[in-house]
N, C-alpha and C positions, 0 to 999 in steps of 0.2 A: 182780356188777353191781347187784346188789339192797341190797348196802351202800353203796355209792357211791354210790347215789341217795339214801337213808339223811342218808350224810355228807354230802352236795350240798343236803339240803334244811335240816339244821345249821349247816353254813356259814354259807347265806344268811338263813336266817328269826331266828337267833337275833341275832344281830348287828343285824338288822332289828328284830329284837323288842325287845331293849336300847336302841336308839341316843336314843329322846325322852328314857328318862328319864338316861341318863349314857352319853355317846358315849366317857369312859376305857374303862368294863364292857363299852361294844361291842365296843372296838378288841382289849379282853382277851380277850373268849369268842373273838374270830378267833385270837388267839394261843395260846390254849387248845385247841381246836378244832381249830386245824388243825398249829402248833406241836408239842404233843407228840407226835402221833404219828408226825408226820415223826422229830423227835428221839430216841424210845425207842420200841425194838422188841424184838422177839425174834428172835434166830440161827437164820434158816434160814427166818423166816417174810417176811422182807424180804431182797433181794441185799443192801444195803447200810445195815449198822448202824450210828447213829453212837451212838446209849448203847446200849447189851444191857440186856435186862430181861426177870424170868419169863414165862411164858405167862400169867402173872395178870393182871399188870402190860399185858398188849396186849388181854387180855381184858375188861377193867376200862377202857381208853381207848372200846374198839369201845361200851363198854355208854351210857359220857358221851356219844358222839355219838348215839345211838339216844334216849338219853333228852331231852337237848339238842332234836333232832329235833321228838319229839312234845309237850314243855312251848311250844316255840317256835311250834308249827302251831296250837295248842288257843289260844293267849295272841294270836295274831295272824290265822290265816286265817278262813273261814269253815267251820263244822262240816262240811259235807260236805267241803272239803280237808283239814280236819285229819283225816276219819275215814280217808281215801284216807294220809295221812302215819301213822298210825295202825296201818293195813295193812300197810302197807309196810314197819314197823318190827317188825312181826309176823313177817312174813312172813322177813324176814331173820336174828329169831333164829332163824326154821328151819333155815336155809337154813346159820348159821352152826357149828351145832352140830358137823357135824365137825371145822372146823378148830378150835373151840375144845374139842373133845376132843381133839385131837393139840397144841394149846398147854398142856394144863393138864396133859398125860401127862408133858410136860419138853419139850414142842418135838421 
């Protein structure tokens, strides 16, 4: 849950955060953004894979939208949101840490 808020506030703010100064960069962080990770996973961490890739490799997506995230809240919202997206992003490496010890073990 706590990543999907994460990724939900990526999504939106950076894309948002891109668009004045080049709306192609917008369109691309959405495809970036949400794009890969639909398209490369890891076997067993998604029912349905359409590229396979290490536990790195998914681990290393999760970390883009996290960082995405918190560049995009600091660059756009007001400090006390960014600190709450900030948190948030915190909060979720915690939270991540097992599954990304069972991604980096081989899945």
């Amino acid at each position: 849950m706590l990543r999907f808020a994460t990724e939900l506030v990526a999504w939106i703010a950076t894309p948002w955060a891109l668009w004045p100064y080049s709306w192609p960069l917008a369109v691309l962080a959405v495809l970036v953004l949400i794009g890969l990770p639909t398209v490369f996973s890891t076997p067993g961490d998604k029912e349905k894979v359409v590229v396979a890739v290490p536990g790195w490799g998914t681990v290393l997506l999760v970390l883009l939208q996290l960082v995405a995230a918190v560049t995009s809240a600091w660059w756009l919202f007001p400090a006390w949101a960014a600190v709450l997206v900030s948190l948030l992003a915190a909060a979720t490496l915690v939270t991540e840490r097992p599954r990304w010890r069972w991604l980096l073990a081989g899945g």
